[in-house]
C-alpha positions as CSV (number, residue, x, y, z in Angstrom):
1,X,5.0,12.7,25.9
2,X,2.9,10.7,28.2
3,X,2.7,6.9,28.8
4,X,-1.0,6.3,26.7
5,X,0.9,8.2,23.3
6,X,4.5,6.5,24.1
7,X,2.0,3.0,23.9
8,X,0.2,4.2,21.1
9,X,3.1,4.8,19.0
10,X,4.7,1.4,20.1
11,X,1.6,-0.3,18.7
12,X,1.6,0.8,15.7
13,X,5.4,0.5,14.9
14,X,5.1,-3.5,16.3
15,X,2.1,-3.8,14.7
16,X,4.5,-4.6,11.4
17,X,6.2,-6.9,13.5
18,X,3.3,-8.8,14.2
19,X,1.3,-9.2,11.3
20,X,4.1,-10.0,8.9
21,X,5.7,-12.8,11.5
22,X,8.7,-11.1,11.4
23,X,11.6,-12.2,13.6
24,X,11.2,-10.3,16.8
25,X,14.8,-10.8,18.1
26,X,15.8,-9.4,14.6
27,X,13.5,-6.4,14.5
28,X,14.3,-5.4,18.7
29,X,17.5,-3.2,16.9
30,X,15.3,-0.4,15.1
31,X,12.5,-0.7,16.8
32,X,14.3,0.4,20.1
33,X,16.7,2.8,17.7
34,X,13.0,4.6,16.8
35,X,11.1,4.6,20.0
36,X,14.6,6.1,21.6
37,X,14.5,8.8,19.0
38,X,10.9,10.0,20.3
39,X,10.6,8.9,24.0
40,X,12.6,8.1,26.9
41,X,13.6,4.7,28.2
42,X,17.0,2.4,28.2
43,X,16.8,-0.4,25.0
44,X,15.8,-2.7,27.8
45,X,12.5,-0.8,28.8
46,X,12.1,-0.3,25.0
47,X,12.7,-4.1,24.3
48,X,10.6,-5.4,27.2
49,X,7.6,-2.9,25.7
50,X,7.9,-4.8,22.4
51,X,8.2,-8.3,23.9
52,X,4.8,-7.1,25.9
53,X,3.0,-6.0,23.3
54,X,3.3,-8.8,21.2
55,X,1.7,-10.8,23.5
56,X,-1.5,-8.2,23.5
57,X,-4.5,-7.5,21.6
58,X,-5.3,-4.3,21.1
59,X,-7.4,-1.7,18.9
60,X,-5.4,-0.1,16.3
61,X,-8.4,2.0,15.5
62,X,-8.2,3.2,19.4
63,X,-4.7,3.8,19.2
64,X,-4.4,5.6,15.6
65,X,-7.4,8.2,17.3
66,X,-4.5,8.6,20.3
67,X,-1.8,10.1,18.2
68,X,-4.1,12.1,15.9
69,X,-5.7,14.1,18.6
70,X,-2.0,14.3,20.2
71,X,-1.0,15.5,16.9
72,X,-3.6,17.0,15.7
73,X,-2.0,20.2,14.9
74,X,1.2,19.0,14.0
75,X,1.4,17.7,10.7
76,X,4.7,17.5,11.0
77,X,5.3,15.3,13.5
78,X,2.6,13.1,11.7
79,X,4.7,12.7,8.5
80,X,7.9,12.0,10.9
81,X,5.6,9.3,12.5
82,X,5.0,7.9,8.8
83,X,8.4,8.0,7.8
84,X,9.4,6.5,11.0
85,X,6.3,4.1,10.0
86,X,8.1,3.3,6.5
87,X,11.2,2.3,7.7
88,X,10.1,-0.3,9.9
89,X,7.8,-1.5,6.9
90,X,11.0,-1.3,4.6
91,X,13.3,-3.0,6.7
92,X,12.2,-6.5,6.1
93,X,10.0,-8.2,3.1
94,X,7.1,-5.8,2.0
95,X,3.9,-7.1,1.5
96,X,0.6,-5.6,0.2
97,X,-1.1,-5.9,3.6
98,X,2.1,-3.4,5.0
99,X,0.8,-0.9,2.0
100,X,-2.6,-1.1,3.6
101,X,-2.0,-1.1,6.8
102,X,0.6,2.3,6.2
103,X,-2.1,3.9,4.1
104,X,-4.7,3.3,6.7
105,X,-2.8,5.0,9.4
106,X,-2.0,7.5,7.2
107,X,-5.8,8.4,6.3
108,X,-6.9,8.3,9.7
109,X,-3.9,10.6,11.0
110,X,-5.0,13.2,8.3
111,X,-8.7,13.5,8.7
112,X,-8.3,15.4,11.8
């Protein structure tokens, strides 16, 4: 997959991180266990990537557009995405702003 999707997907995943203040350190484990079950790269380019994008700003809408027209076909990848989605959400506190952000994805991903 190329570098913009690879991003994309990253994003989205750390977007969790981010917005509940989760402990980044704590989360590095699964999120590099997930990105190294879809794209290349040693837990250290993995790690770095998350360290990096948690210091950005960025357009979820712009990003969510990315994977749908990468997926676009491939519904099934888009539910693996989600479930990969769902486990980051699940693996700390849940609160009602990771429902909506999951269900927004998941909206946009599916009107293609």
């Amino acid at each position: 997959m190329n570098r913009a999707i690879t991003k994309s997907v990253a994003i989205l995943f750390a977007q969790i991180i981010k917005m509940d203040n989760r402990d980044v350190e704590k989360s590095v484990p699964l999120f590099c266990k997930i990105m190294g079950e879809n794209f290349e790269g040693t837990h250290e380019q993995v790690k770095e990537l998350l360290y990096k994008i948690m210091d950005e700003e960025y357009d979820l809408d712009e990003h969510i557009e990315i994977i749908n027209k990468a997926l676009c076909e491939d519904q099934l990848s888009k539910y693996h995405f989600l479930e990969q989605l769902n486990h980051i959400i699940y693996s700390d506190t849940i609160t009602p702003k990771d429902y909506e952000y999951f269900e927004n994805i998941k909206n946009k991903l599916f009107s293609c």
